[in-house]
N, C-alpha and C positions, 0 to 999 in steps of 0.2 A: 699581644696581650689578650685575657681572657675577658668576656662580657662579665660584670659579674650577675644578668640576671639567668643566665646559664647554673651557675652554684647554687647548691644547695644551703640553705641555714642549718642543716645539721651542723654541728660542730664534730663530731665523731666520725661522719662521713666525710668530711674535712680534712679532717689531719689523717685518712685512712687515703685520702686520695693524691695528699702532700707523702705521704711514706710512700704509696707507690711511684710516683715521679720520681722518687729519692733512687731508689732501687733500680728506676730504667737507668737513671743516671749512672749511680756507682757500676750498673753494667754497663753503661756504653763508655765508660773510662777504660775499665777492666778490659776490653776490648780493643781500645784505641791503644793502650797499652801493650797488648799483645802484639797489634800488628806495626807498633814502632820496633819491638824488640826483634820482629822477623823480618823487616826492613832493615836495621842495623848490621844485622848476621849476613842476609843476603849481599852489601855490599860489600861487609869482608872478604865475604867470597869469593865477589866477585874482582877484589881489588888483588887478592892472593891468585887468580885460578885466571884471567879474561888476558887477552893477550892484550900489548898495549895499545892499541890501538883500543879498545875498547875504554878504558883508564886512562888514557891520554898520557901515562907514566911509561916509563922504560922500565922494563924488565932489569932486577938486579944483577942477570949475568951482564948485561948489554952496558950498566954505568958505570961496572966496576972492571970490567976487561976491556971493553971497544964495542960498537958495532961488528968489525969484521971477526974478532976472536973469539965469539961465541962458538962453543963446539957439539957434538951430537946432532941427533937429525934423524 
């Protein structure tokens, strides 16, 4: 919490100092946002691309043929 003998009694410088707070705010949203949407992506990624062992998932050739009948190489 702020002292308030820190504040000024302007009022003008006030609400100039409340809009910028606002602003760091909406930016560090704006931000936090971004790096959920690249978190998101990144595990797609990595749920399509990572072998399973990384996923802890089995590969779609491997649950729908067998372990041994997987083919390629």
């Amino acid at each position: 919490m702020i002292a308030t003998d820190d504040l000024s009694d302007d009022i003008p410088q006030l609400k100039a100092l409340i809009a910028c707070q606002r602003a760091d705010m909406v930016a560090q949203q704006a931000e936090i946002a971004h790096l959920k949407l690249w978190i998101a992506k990144l595990r797609r990624h990595v749920r399509r691309r990572a072998p399973c062992w990384i996923t802890r998932r089995a590969p779609s050739a491997v649950r729908s043929k067998g372990v041994g009948a997987r083919s390629g190489g």
